[in-house]
Backbone of each chain as ProteinMPNN parsed JSONL, in Angstrom:
{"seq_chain_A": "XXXXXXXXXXXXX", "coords_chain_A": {"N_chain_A": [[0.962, -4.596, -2.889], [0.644, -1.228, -3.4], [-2.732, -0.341, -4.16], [-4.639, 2.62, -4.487], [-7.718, 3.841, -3.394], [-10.369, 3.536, -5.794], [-13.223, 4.356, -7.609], [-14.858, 3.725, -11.189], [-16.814, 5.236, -13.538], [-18.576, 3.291, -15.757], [-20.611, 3.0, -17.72], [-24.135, 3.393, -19.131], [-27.663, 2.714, -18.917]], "CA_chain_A": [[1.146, -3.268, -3.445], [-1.402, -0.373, -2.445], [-3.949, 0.248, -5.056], [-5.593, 3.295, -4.004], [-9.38, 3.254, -3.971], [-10.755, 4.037, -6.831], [-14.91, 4.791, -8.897], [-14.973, 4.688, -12.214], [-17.799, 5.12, -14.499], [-18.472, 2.134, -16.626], [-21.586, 3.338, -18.75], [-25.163, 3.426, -18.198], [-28.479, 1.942, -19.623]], "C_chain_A": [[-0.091, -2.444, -3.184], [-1.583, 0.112, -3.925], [-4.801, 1.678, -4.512], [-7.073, 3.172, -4.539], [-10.026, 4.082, -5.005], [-12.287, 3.917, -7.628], [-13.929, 4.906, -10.059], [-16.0, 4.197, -12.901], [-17.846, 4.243, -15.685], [-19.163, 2.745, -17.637], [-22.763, 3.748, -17.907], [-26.163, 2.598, -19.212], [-29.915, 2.37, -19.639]], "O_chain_A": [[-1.256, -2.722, -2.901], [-0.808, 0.753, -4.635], [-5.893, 1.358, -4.042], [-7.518, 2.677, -5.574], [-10.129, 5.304, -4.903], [-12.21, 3.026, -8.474], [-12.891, 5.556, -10.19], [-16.224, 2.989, -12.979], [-17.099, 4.519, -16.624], [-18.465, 3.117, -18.581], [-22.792, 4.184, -16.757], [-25.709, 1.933, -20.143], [-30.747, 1.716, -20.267]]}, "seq_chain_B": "XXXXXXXXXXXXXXXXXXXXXXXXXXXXXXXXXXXXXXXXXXXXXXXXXXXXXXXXXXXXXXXXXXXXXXXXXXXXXXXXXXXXXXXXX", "coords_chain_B": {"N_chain_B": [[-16.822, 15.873, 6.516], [-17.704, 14.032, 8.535], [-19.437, 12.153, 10.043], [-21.389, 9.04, 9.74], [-22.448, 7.43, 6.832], [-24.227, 5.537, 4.744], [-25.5, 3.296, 2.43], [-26.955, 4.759, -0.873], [-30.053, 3.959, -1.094], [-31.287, 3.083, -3.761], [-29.135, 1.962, -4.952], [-27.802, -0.541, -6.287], [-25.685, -3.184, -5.196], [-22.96, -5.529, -6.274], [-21.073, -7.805, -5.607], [-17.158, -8.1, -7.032], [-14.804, -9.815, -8.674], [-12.456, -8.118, -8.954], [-13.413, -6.091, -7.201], [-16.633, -4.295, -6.831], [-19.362, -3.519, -8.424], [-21.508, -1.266, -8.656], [-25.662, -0.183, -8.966], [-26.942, 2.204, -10.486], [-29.927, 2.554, -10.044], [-31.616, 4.634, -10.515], [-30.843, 6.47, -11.957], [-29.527, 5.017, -13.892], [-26.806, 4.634, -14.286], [-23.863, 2.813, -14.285], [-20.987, 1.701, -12.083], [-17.626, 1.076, -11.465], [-15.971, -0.024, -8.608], [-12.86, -0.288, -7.521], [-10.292, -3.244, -5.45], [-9.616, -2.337, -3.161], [-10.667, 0.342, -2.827], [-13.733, -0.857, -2.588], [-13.29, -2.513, 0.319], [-12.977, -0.24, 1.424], [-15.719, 1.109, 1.322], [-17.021, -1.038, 2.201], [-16.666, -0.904, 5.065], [-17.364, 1.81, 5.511], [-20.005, 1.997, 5.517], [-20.812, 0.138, 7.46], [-20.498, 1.346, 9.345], [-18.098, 2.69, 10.104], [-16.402, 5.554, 10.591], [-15.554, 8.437, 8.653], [-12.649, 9.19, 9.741], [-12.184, 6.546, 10.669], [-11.843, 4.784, 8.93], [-10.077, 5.713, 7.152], [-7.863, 5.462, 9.155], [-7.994, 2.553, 9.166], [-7.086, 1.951, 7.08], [-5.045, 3.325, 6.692], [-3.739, 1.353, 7.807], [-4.185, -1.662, 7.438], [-3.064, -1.068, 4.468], [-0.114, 0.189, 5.127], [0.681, 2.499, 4.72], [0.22, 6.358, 5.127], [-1.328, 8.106, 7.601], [-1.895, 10.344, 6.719], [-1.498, 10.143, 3.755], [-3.359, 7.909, 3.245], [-6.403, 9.331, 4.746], [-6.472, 11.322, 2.619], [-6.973, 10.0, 0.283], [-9.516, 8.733, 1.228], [-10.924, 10.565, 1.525], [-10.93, 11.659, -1.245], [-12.108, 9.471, -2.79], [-14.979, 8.992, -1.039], [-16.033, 11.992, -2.033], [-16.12, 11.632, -4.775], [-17.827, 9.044, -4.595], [-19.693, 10.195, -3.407], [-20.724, 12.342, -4.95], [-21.449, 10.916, -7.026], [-24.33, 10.327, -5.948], [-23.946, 7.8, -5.017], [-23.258, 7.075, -2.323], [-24.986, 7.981, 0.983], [-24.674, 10.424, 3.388], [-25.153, 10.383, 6.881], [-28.024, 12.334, 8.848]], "CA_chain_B": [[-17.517, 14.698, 6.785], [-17.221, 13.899, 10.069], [-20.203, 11.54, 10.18], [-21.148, 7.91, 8.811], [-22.771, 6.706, 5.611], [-25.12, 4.525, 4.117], [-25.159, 3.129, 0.691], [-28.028, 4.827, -0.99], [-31.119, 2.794, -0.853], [-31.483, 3.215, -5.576], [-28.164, 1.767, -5.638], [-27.295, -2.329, -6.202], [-23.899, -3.809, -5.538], [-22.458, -6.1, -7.245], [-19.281, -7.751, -5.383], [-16.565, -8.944, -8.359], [-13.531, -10.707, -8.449], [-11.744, -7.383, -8.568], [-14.283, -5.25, -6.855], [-17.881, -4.453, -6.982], [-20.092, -2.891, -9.655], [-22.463, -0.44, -8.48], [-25.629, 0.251, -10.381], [-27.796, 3.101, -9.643], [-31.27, 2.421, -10.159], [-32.618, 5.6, -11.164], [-30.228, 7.249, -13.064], [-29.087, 3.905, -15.109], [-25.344, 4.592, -14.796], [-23.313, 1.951, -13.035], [-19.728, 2.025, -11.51], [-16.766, 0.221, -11.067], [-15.204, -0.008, -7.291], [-12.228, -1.281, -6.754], [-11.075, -3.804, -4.213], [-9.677, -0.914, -1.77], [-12.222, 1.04, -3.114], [-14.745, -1.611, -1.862], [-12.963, -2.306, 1.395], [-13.191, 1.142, 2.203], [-16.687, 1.535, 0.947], [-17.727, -1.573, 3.067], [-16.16, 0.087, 6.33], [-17.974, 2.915, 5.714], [-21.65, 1.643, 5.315], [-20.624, -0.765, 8.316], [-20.787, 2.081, 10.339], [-17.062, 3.732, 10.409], [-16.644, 7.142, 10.164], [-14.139, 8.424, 7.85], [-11.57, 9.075, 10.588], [-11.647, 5.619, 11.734], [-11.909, 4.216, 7.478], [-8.403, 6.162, 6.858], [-7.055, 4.219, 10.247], [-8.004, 1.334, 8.509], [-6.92, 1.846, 5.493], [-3.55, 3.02, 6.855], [-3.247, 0.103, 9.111], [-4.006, -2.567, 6.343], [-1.833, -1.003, 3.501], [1.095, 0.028, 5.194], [0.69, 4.129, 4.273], [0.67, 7.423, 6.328], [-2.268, 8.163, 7.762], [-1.983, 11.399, 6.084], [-2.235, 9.654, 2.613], [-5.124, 7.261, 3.879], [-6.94, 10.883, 4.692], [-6.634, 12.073, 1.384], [-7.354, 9.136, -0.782], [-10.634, 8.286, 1.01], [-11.484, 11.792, 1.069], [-11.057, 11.742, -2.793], [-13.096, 8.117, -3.349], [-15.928, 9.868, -0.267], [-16.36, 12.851, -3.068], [-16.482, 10.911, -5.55], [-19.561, 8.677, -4.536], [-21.173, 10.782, -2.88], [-20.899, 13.426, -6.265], [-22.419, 10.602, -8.094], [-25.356, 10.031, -5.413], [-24.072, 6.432, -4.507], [-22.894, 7.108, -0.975], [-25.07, 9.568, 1.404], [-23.896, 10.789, 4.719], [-26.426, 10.162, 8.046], [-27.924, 13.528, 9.359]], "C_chain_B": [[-16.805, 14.18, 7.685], [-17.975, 12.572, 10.474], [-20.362, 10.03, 9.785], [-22.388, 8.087, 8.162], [-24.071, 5.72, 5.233], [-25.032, 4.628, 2.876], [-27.001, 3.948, 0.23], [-29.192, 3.843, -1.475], [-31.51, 2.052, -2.642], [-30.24, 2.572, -5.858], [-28.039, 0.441, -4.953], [-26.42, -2.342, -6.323], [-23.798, -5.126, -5.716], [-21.775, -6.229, -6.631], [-18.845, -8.526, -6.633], [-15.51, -9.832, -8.021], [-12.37, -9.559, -8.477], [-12.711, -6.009, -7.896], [-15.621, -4.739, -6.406], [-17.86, -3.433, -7.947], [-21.399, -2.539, -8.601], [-23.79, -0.007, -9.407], [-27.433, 1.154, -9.45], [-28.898, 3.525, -10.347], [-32.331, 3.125, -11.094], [-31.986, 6.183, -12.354], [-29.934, 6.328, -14.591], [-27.378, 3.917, -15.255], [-25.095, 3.464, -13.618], [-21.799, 2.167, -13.361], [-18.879, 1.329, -11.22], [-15.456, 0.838, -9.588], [-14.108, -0.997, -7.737], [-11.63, -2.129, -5.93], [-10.533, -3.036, -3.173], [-10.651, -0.169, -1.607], [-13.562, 0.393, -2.031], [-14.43, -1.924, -0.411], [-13.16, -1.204, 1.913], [-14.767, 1.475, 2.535], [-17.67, 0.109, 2.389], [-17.764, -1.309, 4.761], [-17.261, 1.169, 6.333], [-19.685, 2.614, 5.74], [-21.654, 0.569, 6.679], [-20.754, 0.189, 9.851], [-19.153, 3.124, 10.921], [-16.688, 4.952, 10.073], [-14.923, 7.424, 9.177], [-12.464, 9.04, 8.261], [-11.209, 7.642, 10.46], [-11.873, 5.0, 9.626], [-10.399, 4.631, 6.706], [-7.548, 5.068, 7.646], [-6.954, 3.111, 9.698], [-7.518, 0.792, 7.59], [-5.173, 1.915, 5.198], [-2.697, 1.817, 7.055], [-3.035, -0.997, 7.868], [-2.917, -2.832, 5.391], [-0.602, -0.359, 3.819], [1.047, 1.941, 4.247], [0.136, 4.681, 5.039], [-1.134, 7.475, 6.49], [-2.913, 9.002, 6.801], [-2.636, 11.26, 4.41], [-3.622, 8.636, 2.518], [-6.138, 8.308, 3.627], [-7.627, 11.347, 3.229], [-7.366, 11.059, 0.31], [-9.103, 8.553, -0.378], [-11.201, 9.511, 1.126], [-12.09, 12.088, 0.015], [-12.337, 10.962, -3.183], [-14.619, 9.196, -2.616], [-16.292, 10.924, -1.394], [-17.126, 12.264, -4.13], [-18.464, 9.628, -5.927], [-20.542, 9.451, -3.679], [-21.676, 12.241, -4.314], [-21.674, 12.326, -6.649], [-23.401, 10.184, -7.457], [-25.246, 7.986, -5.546], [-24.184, 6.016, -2.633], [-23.757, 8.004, 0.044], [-24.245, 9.302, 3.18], [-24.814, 10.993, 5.956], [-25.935, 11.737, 8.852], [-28.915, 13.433, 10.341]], "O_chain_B": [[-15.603, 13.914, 7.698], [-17.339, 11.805, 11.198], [-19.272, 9.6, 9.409], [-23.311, 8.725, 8.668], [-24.747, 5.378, 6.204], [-24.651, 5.595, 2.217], [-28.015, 3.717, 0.889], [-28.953, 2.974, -2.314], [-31.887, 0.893, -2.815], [-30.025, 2.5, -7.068], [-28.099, 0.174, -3.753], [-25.863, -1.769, -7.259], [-24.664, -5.859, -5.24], [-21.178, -5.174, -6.412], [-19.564, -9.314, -7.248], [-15.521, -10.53, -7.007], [-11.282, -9.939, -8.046], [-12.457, -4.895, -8.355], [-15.648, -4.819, -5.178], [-16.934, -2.702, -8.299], [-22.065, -3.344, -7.951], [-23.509, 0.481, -10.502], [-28.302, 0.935, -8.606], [-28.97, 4.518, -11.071], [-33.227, 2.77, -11.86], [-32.487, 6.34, -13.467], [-30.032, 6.656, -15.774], [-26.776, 3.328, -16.153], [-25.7, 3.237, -12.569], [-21.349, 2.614, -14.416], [-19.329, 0.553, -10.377], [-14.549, 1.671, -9.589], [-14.278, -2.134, -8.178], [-12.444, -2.147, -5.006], [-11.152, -3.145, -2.115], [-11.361, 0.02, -0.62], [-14.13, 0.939, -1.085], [-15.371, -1.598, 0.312], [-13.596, -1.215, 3.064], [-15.138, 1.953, 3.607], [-18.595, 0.356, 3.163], [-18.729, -1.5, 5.501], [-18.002, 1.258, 7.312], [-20.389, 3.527, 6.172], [-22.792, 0.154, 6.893], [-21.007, -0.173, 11.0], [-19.117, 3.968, 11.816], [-16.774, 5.214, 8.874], [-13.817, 6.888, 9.112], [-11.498, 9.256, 7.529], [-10.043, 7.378, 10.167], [-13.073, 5.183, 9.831], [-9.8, 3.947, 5.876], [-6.841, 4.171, 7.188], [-5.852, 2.562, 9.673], [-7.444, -0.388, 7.247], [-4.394, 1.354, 4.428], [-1.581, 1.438, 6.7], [-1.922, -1.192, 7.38], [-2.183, -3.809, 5.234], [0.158, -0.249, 2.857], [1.517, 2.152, 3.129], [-0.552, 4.042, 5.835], [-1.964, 7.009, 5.708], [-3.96, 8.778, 6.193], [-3.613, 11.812, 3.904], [-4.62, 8.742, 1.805], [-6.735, 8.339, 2.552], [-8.78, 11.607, 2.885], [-8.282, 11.457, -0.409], [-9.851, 8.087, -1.237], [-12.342, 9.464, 0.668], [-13.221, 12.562, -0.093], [-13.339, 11.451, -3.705], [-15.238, 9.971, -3.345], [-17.333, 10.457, -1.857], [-18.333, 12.33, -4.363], [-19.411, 9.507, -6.704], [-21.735, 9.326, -3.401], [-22.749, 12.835, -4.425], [-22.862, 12.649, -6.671], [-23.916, 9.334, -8.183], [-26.077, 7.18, -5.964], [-24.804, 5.176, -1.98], [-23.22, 9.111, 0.064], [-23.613, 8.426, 3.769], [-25.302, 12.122, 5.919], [-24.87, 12.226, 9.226], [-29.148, 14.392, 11.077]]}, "name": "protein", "num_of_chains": 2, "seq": "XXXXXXXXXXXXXXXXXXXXXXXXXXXXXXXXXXXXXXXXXXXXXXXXXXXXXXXXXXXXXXXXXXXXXXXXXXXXXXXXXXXXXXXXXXXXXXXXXXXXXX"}
């Protein structure tokens, strides 16, 4: 199945 | 963007079991790729330009070129907005 590609912002530190 | 890529030099990857994790050095934020995402992203730091990273992308998953195009267009924005990706000048 196609997933398109995808970022995403987890957090930061 | 016509050109190729490099990962920026502040930013560590992380490959996962669904992806990689990005984590960018200076700023402190880190990122979740996923694994098209990262396929694409390793193409592109490998030296393919984002003509020939669509081709690829078509070819692999079985979608138009046209949508290929657009979707690494989108991701391409994307890291390069958050200063993960730059573009060789």
């Amino acid at each position: 199945g196609y997933e398109p590609p995808a970022l995403t912002a987890v957090g930061e530190f | 963007m016509s050109g190729t890529f490099f990962l920026n030099p502040q930013v560590s990857l992380a490959e996962t079991d669904d992806g990689a994790v990005l984590l960018h050095e200076r700023t402190g934020r880190y990122w979740q790729l996923n694994t098209t995402g990262f396929s694409v992203l390793r193409g592109l730091t490998n030296g393919q330009t984002c003509e020939q990273a669509a081709q690829t992308l078509a070819s692999q998953c079985a979608i138009s070129d046209t949508r290929a195009r657009s979707d690494i267009a989108a991701l391409l924005a994307s890291l390069c907005s958050a200063d993960l990706l730059r573009e060789c000048r």
